[in-house]
ZAVO-525901 format. One record per residue (C-alpha): x, y, z; residue in one letter. Coordinates in steps of 0.001 Angstrom, whole numbers, padded with zeros to 6 digits, always signed. Layout:
REM ZAVO-525901
XYZa
...
This chain:
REM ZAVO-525901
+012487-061628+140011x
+009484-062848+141661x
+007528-059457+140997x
+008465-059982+137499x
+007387-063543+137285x
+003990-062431+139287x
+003312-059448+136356x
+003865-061793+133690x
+001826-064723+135140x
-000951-062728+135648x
-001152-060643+132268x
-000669-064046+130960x
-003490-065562+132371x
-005908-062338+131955x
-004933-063074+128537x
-005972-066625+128434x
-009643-065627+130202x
-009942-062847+127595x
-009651-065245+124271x
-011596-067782+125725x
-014879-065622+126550x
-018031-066246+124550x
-019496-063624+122614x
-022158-063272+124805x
-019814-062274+127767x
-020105-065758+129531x
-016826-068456+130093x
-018126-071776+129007x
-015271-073690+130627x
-016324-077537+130681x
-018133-079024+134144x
-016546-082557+134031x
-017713-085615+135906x
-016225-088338+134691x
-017934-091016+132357x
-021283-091708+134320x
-023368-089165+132120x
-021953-090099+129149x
-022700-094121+130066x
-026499-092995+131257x
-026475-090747+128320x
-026303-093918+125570x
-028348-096093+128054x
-031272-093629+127419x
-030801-093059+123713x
-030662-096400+123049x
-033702-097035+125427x
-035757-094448+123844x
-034442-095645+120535x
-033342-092459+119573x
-030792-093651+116955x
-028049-090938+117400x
-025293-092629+116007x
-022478-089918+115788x
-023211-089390+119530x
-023203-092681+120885x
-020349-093106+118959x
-018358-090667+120164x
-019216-091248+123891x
-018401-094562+123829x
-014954-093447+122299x
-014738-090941+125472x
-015722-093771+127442x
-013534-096052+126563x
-010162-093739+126826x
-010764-093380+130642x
-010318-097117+131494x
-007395-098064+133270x
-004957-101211+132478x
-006775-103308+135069x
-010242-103073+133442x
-011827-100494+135346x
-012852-096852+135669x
-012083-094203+138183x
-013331-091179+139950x
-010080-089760+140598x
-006503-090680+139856x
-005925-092319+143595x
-009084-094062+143515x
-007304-097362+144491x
-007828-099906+141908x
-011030-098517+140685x
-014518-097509+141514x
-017223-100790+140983x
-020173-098323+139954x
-018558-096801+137195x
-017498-099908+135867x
-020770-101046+135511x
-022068-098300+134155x
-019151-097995+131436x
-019406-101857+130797x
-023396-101260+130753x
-023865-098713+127884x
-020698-099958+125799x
-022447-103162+125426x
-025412-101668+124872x
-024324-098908+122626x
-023844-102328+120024x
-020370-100965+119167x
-018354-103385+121780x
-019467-107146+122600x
-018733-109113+125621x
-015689-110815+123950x
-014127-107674+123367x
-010633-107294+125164x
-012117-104360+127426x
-014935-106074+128450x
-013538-108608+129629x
-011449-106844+131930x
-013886-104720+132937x
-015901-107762+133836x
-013085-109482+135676x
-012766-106282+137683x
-016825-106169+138456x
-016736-109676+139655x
-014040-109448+142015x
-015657-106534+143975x
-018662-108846+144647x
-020326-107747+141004x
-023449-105898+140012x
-025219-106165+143192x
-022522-104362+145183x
-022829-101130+143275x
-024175-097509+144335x
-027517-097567+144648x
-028441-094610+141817x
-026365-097381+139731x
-028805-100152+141118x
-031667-097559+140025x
-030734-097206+136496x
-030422-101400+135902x
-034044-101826+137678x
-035044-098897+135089x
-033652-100647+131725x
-034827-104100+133273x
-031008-105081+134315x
-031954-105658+137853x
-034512-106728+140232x
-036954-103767+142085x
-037277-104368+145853x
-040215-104696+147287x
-040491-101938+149160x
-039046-098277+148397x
-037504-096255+152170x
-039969-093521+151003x
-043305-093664+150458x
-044706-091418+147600x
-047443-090564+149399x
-045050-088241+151589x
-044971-085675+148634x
-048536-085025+150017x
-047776-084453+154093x
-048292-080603+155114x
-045425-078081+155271x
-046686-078041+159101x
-046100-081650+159417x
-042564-082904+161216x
-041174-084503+158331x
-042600-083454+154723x
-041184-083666+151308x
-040108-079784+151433x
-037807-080979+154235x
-035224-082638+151661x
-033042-080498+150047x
-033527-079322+146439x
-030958-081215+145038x
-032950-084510+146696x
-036148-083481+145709x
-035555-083036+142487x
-034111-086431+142034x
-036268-088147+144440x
-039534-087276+143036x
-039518-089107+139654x
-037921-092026+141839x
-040887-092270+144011x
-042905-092625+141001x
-040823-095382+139357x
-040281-097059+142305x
-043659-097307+143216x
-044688-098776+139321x
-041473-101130+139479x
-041113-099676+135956x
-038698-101179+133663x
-038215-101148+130090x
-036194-103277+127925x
-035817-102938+124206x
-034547-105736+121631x
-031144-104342+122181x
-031051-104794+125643x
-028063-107069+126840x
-028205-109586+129198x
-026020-108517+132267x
-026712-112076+133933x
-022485-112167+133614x
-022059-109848+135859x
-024257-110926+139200x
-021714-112182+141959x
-024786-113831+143450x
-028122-113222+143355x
-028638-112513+147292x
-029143-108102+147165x
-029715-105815+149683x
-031120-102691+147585x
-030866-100027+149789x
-027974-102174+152032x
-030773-101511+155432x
-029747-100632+158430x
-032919-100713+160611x
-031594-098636+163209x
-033916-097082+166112x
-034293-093830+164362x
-035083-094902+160765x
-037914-096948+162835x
-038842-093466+164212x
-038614-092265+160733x
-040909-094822+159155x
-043179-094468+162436x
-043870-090303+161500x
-044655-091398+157581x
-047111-094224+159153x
-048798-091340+161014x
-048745-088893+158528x
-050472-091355+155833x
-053153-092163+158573x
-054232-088458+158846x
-055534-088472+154991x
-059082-088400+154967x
-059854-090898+151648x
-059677-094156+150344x
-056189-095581+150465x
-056312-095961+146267x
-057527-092759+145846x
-054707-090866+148222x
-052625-092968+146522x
-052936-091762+142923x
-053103-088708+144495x
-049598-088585+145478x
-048009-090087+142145x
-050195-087254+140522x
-048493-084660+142435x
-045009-086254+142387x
-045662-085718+138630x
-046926-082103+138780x
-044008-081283+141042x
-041588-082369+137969x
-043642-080803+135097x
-043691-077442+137386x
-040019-077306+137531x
-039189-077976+133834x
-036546-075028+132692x
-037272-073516+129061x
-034675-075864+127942x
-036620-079072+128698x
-034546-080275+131620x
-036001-080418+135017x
-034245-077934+137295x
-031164-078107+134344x
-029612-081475+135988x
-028639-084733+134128x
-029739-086987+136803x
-033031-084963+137902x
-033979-085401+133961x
-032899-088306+132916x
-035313-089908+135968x
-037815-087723+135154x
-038131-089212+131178x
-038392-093010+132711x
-040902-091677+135610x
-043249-090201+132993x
-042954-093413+130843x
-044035-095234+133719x
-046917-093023+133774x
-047920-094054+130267x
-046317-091018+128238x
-045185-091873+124792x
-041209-092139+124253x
-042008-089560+121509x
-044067-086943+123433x
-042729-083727+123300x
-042090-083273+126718x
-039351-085812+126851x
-038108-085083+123432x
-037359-081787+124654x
-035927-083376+127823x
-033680-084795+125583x
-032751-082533+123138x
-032264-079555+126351x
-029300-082849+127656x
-027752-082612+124526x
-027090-079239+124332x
-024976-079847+127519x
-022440-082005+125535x
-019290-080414+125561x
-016265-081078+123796x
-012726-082057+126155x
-009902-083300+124600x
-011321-083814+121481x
-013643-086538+123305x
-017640-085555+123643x
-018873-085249+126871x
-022186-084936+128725x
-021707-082246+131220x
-023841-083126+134270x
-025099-078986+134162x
-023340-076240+132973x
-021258-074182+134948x
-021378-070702+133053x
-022706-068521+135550x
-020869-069655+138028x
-017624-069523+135736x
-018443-066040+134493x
-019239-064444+137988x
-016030-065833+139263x
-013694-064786+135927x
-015487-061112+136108x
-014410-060764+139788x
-010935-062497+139422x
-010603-059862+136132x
-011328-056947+138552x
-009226-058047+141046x
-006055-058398+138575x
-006634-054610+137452x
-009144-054892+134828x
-011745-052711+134936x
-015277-052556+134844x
-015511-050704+132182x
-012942-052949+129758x
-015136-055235+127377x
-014450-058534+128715x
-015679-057166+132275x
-018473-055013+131172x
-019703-058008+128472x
-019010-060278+131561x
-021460-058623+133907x
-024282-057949+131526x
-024723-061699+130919x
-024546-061843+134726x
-027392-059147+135144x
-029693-061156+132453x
-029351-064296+135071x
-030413-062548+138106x
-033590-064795+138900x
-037105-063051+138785x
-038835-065929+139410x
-040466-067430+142940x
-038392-071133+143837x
-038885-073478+146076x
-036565-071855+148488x
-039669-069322+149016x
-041292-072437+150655x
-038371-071502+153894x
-038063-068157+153067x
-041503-066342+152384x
-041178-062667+152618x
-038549-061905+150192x
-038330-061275+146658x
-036520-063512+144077x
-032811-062023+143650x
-030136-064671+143204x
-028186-065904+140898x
-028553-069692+139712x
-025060-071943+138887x
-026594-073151+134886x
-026837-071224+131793x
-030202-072020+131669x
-031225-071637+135120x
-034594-069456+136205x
-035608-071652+139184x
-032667-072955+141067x
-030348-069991+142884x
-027704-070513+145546x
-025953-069154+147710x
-022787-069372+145809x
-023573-068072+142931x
-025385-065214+144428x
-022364-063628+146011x
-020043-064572+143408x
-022298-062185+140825x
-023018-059645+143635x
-019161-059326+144237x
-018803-059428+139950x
-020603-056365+139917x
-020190-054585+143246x
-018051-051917+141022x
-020976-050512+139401x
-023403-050213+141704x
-023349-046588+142243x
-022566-045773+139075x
-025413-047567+136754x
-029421-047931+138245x
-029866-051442+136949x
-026895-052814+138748x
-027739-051267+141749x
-031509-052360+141816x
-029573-055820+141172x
-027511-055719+144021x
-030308-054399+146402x
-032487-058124+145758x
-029127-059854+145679x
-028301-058558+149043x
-032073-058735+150405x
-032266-062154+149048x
-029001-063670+150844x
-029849-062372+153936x
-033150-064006+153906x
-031071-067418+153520x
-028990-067405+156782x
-029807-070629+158873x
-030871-070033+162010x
-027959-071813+163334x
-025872-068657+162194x
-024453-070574+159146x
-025377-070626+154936x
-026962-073357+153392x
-026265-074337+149883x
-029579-073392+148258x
-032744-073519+150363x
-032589-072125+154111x
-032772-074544+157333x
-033165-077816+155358x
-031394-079759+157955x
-033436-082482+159513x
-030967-085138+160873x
-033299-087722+161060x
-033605-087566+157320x
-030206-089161+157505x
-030853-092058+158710x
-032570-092975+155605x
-031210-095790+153820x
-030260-093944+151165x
-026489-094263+149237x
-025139-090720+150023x
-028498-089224+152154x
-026089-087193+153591x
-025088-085448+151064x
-027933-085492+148927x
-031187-085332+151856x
-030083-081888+153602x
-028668-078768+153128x
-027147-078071+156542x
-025055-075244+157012x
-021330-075316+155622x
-018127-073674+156395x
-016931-072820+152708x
-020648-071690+151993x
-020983-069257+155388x
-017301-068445+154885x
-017411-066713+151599x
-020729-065249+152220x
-019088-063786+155470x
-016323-062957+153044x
-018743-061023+150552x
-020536-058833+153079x
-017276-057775+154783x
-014863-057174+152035x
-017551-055695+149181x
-020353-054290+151730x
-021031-051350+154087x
-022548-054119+156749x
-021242-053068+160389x
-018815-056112+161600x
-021018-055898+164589x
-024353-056826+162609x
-025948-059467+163939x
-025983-061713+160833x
-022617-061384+160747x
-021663-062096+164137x
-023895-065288+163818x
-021808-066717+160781x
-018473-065810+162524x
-019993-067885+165579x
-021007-070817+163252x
-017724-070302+161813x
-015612-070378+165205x
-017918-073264+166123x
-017521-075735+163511x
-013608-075558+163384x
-012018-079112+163732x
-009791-079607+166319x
-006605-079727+163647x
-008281-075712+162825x
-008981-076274+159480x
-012278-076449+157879x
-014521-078786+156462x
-015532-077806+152859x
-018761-078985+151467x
-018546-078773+147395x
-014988-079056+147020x
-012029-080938+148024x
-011961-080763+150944x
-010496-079309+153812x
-007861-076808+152499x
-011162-075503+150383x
-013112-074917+153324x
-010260-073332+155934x
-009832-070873+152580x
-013260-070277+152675x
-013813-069843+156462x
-010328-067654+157150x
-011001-065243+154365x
-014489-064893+156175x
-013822-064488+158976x
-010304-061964+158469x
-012506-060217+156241x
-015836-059754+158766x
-013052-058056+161000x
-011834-061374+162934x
-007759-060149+164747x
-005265-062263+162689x
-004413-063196+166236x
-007349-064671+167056x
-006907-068717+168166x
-009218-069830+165318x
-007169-068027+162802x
-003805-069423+164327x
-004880-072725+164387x
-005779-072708+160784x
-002759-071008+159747x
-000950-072868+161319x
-002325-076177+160236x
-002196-075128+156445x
+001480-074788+156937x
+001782-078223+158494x
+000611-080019+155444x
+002291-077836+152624x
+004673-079866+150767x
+008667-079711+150438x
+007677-078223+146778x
+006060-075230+148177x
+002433-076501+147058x
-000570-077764+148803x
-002615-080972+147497x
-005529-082522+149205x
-006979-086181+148018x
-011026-086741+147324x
-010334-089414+149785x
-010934-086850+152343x
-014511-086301+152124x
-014665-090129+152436x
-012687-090406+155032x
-013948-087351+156742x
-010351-086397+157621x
-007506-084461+155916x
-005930-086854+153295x
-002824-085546+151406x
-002634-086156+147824x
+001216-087219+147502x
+001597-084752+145136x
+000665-080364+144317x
-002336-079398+142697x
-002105-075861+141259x
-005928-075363+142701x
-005022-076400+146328x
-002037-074350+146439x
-003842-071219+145269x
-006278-071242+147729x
-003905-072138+150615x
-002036-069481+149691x
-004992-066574+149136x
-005637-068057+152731x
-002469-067241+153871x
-001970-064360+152318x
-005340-063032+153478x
-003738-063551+157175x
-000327-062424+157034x
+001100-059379+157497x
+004542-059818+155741x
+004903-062147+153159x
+006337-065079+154862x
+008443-068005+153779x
+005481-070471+153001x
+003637-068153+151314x
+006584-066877+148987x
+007198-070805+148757x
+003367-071159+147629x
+003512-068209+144605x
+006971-069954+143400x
+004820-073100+142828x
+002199-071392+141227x
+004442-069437+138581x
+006753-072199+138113x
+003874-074918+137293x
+000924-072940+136259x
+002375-074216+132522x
+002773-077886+133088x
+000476-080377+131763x
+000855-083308+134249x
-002036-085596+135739x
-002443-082929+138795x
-004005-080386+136038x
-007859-082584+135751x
-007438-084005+139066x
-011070-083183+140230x
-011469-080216+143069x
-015281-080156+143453x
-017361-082929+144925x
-021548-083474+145012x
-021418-086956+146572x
-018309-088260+148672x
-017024-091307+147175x
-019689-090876+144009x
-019752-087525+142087x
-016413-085561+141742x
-015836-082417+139459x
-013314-081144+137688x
-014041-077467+136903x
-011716-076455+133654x
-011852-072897+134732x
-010813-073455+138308x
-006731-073427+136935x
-007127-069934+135911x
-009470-068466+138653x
-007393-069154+141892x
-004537-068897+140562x
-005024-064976+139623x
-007054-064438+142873x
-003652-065686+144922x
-001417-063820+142732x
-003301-061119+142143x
-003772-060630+145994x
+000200-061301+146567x
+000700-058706+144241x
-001813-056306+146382x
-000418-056679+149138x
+003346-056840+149144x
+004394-055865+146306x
+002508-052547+145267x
C-alpha cells in the first residue's frame, strides 16, 4: 500500500511541477518575506511621489490581511505576540499610503501594541534607518562605520572587501546617507510623534566592548595613512561608495537584484543631489516592480526572485523522480539554467583571482552575484548531459573550476565570496552583523557541496578538498550531532545537509558523527511521524521544536535518514506516511517560513520548497527500498 501511495504521490507532484513551469523553462514559485517590502515598497512610492495607486492599493490590502487580533504583525506563526519592527513598518506605510488614518480600528491596535514594547525607538535598526530616511526619526551623530573605509587597501587588516556581499551591498548606500543625515519628507508625510515611548534612543543599542575599541582603533589608523586633506579624502570616499553602487547595477535597474540593496541605493543617490526623476532610479524602480508577485490573490513585493534557484532544484528533483533529460520540462528546464551560467568577473574575484566566472546566481536577473548554492544545484541539474552535449559540458567544467576556487581555507563553503570571515567585524554594533557582516563557512553550504562532488562527480573521496570539508564537517557538529544550518530553519536543515555530505563523500554509516545525528533526528521526530523545527531556533541558537509537522522538515529528515539507513526502518517508514498522508492539507504548517537571512528579522517562505523535498525524500525511498 505504501509503494502505491509513494507512485501516486510522486506522479502527482511531477505533475504539479510540470503545469506550473514557465514557458521559458524556469519555476517562478513566489520568494515570500512577509510584509516589510511591501510596507518599504509604498514608503518609497509615496516618497518619490510616484502616484501608483492600484499598487499601493493593493499592498496595503496584503498588508493589512497579515495582522493579527492583537494589533500586530508577525514573522512567523509562533512569533509570540508579535514582532515590534514590523509593526511599525506596517503602521508606517498604511498611514502613509493615505488609505488608513490614525483613528482607524487597526491602527489603533497596532499602536497600542508599538507602545507597549517600548515604541518606535525599540525597533530593528534597518527599521530605525528607513524613519531617519523619510524624516520619521532622529540620525545619530555618529555612524559605527566610517565611509572613508570603502577607500582602505585590500592589503589593509580590515577593508570594505572584508564584509560579505550581502553587507556591502547594503552598507554602501548607508554610509553615504548616514554620513549626509539625509532625510526627506513630502506633504504627505505623517507625523509618527504617537508612536515614541520616550525620546531617550540608543541607535545602534552600543556596546563599547574592548574589541569594537580595537575595531574603531584599525579605522583610526587606516584614515591616518591617506596622504590629502581630510575634505578632500573625504569626498573621495562618498564618491567611491557611489561608484561601487552604480558598478553593480543589474540590467534590470536594481543593484545586485535585492529590495533592500536598492531601495537604499535610490535615497543614497538623492542625498547626493540626483533628481527623484533621473533615470537611474526610475529604472531602480520600475526593475522592484517587476518583482511583485501575486500570493493569494494579495500583491506582493518579493525581496528577489528565486527562479534559478527554483528551476535548478525542480530540474534535479524531476531527474531524480524518473524524468529524463531529454523530456521537455527537463530539457526546457536546463536551457534556461545554461543561459544563467555567469560570464561576468564579481566581486568574489576580489578572494578568488585566478579563476574564471562559472556559477550560477539565485535571481532571474542575476549576472553579478553567484553562490555557492546555486552553483551546485545547476551543476547537479545538468550533470546528465554532460557527455552527451559540448555546451553543457564546457558549463560544467567552469562550474566545477569555479566552486573549487571557493573552498575556505578552513576546509568549509562560504555562501558567496570565499574567506570573508573576520570575527572582529562582529563586534560591530550592527542589528544582525552576524549574519549580515561575514560569510563564514556553514554546515548546510559545505554539506551539499560535499554532497555534489561525491554523489554527481568522479572526485577521489580521498581528494584533498574533500577531505577538508568532511573535517570542517566532523568539526562543527554540536554536541546533540546535529547541524547548524545557515539559510534555513534550522538545525534539521543543516544535519540534512551535512549527513548527505558526508554519506555521500564516502563517510561509514557507522561513523560516530553519523550516529549521533541519526540518532538525534530520531529523538525529536514527533508521535505523528513528522519532523518540525521553530525559527526560534536560529534565535535561540539551539534546537526549538515547532509543536507541530511541517511537510518541509519532515522531508528532509527523512532524505537524511534515508540517505543513512540500510533498511527502511520504523521512523523513516513513519516519516513517508506523513508525507503522503499530508502533502494535500492546507493547514497553517503549509507557509510556515523554512528559510532565514537574518535570525529574528528576515524569514522566507519558499512556495516551491512543498514540492521539491518532498519528491527528493520520496523519490529516494522509492530508490532505495522499493525498486
Amino acid at each position: 500500500m505504501v509503494q502505491l501511495n509513494t507512485e501516486a504521490m510522486i506522479r502527482r507532484i511531477v505533475d504539479k511541477l510540470k503545469s506550473d513551469q514557465a514557458p521559458d523553462g524556469s519555476w517562478q514559485y513566489p520568494f515570500e518575506t512577509g510584509i516589510s517590502t511591501d510596507a518599504y515598497m509604498i514608503i518609497l512610492l509615496r516618497t518619490l511621489e510616484i502616484n501608483d495607486e492600484e499598487l499601493i492599493r493593493k499592498l496595503t490590502e496584503r498588508i493589512i490581511s497579515k495582522q493579527e487580533e492583537n494589533g500586530a504583525w508577525k514573522l512567523f506563526y509562533d512569533e509570540g505576540d508579535g514582532n515590534l519592527s514590523a509593526t511599525v513598518e506596517a503602521y508606517y506605510s498604511l498611514l502613509y499610503s493615505g488609505y488608513y488614518e490614525k483613528d482607524d480600528k487597526r491602527l489603533r491596535t497596532a499602536e497600542r501594541f508599538i507602545l507597549s514594547k517600548g515604541g518606535i525607538e525599540n525597533s530593528h535598526m534597518f527599521t530605525k534607518i528607513m524613519l531617519s530616511l523619510t524624516g520619521q526619526y532622529p540620525w545619530p551623530p555618529l555612524f559605527p562605520i566610517p565611509v572613508e573605509i570603502v577607500l582602505l587597501p585590500l592589503s589593509f587588516p580590515v577593508n570594505f572587501f572584508d564584509f560579505s556581499v550581502y553587507g556591502r551591498v547594503n552598507l554602501a548606500p548607508i554610509l553615504i546617507v548616514a554620513d549626509k543625515k539625509y532625510s526627506k519628507r513630502t506633504k504627505r508625510s505623517p507625523n509618527l510623534s504617537n508612536l515614541f515611548h520616550s525620546r531617550a534612543d540608543d541607535f545602534f543599542r552600543w556596546r563599547r566592548t574592548q574589541e569594537w575599541k580595537s575595531l574603531f582603533t584599525i579605522f583610526e589608523e587606516g584614515m591616518k595613512s591617506f596622504i590629502g586633506l581630510p575634505m578632500h579624502i573625504h569626498s573621495l570616499a562618498i564618491e567611491r561608495a557611489k561608484q561601487y553602487m552604480l558598478d553593480r547595477i543589474e540590467p534590470d535597474g536594481t543593484f545586485y537584484g535585492y529590495f533592500s540593496s536598492t531601495f537604499l541605493m535610490i535615497f543614497a543617490l538623492l542625498s547626493l543631489g540626483y533628481s527623484k526623476k533621473d533615470p537611474i532610479i526610475l529604472k531602480a524602480v520600475t526593475g522592484l516592480k517587476e518583482m511583485k508577485c501575486l500570493i493569494n490573490g494579495h500583491t506582493h513585493m518579493q525581496y528577489t526572485t528565486a527562479t534559478v534557484w527554483n528551476t535548478s532544484l525542480i530540474s534535479f528533483a524531476l531527474q531524480k523522480a524518473g524524468i529524463t533529460p531529454s523530456e521537455p520540462v527537463v530539457s526546457g528546464a536546463n536551457r534556461y539554467l545554461l543561459q544563467r551560467q555567469h560570464d561576468k568577473y564579481g566581486d568574489w574575484m576580489v578572494h578568488s583571482p585566478n579563476v574564471l566566472p562559472g556559477g550560477w546566481g539565485f535571481a532571474d536577473i542575476n549576472t553579478l552575484h553567484p553562490d555557492i548554492d546555486d552553483t551546485t544545484s545547476s551543476l547537479r541539474a545538468i550533470s546528465k548531459l554532460v557527455r552527451q552535449e559540448p555546451h553543457f559540458q564546457r558549463a560544467w567544467e567552469r562550474g566545477i573550476n569555479w566552486l573549487f576556487s571557493m573552498q575556505n581555507d578552513d576546509g568549509g563553503w562560504p555562501a558567496f565570496e570565499k574567506n570573508v570571515n573576520k570575527k572582529i567585524l562582529n563586534h560591530l554594533p550592527i542589528e544582525g552583523g552576524k549574519f549580515l557582516l561575514t560569510d563564514p563557512s556553514t554546515a548546510d553550504l559545505t554539506g551539499r557541496t560535499l554532497e555534489f562532488f561525491g554523489a554527481y562527480t568522479n572526485l577521489s573521496k580521498n581528494h584533498p578538498s574533500m577531505k577538508r570539508g568532511v573535517n570542517w564537517l566532523i568539526n562543527n557538529q554540536e554536541k546533540d550531532g546535529s547541524w547548524y544550518g545557515r539559510w534555513g530553519i534550522c538545525f534539521i536543515y543543516g544535519t540534512w545537509a551535512a549527513l548527505t555530505g558526508l554519506i555521500a563523500s564516502g563517510v561509514s554509516s557507522h561513523h560516530q558523527s553519523i550516529q549521533k545525528a541519526v540518532n538525534w533526528l530520531y529523538k525529536i521526530q514527533n508521535h505523528d511521524g513528522g519532523w518540525g523545527e521553530s525559527c526560534k531556533s536560529d534565535i535561540m541558537n539551539t534546537y526549538i521544536p515547532l509543536g507541530a509537522s511541517t511537510l518541509i522538515d519532515t522531508a528532509w529528515a527523512v532524505d537524511a535518514l534515508i540517505a543513512a539507513a540500510d533498511q527502511p526502518t520504523p521512523g523513516i517508514q513513519a516519516g513517508i506516511k506523513f508525507l503522503l498522508k499530508s502533502f494535500e492539507k492546507n493547514v497553517w504548517t503549509i507557509s510556515y517560513p523554512k528559510g532565514q537571512v537574518i535570525a529574528g528579522g528576515f524569514y522566507i517562505h519558499y512556495h516551491s520548497y512543498r514540492y521539491i523535498f518532498p519528491l527528493l525524500a520520496l523519490s529516494h525511498y522509492k530508490q532505495k527500498f522499493q525498486d
